[in-house]
C-alpha positions as CSV (number, residue, x, y, z in Angstrom):
1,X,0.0,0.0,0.0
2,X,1.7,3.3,-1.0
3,X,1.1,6.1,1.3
4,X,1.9,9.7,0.8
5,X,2.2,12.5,3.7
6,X,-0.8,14.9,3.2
7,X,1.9,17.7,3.5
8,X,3.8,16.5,0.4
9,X,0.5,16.4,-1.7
10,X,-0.7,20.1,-0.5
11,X,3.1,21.0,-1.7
12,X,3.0,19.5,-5.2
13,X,-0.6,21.0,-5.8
14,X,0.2,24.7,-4.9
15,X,3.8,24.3,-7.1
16,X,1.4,22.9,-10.1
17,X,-1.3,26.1,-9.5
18,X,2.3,28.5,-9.2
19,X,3.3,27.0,-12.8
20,X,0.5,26.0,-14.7
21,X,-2.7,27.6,-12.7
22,X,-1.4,31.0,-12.7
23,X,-1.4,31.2,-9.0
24,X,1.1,33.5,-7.9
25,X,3.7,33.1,-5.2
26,X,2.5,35.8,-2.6
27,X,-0.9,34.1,-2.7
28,X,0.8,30.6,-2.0
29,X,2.6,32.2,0.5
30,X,-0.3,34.4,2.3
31,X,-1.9,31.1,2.4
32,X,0.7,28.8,3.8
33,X,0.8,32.0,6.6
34,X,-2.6,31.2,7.3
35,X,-2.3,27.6,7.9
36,X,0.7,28.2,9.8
37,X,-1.6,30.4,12.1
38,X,-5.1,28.2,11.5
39,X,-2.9,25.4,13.4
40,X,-2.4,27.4,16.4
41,X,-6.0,28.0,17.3
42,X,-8.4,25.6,19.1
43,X,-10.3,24.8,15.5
44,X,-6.8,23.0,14.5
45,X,-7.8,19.6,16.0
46,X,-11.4,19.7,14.6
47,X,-9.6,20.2,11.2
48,X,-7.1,17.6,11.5
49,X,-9.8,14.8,12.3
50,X,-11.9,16.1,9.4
51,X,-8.9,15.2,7.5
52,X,-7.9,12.2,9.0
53,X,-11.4,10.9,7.7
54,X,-11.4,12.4,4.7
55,X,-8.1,10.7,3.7
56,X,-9.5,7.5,5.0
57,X,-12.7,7.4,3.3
58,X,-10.3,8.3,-0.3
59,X,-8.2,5.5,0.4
60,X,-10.9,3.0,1.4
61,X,-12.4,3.2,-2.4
62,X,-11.9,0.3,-4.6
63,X,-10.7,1.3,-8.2
């Protein structure tokens, strides 16, 4: 089973929106500062269980 760390998946999508999406850098970066922050407040665990399930109901479908 290949697993992949949600941090390296968010990475390769906002390089792919910088290059081909026409997302510019400050808004990658305003962003990433937002996260950074976002994880600091009592919502952060809420969030990370929402993604925790999220992730495991992706990987649970049968292709």
């Amino acid at each position: 089973m290949l697993t992949i760390a949600p941090i390296l998946l968010l990475a390769l999508a906002v390089v792919l929106l910088v290059r081909k999406g026409g997302m510019r850098w400050w808004h990658a970066a305003t962003t990433a500062l937002f996260g950074y922050y976002l994880a600091s407040t009592s919502i952060a665990p809420n969030l990370d269980s929402g993604l925790a399930q999220l992730t495991g109901w992706v990987g649970s479908i049968q292709l």
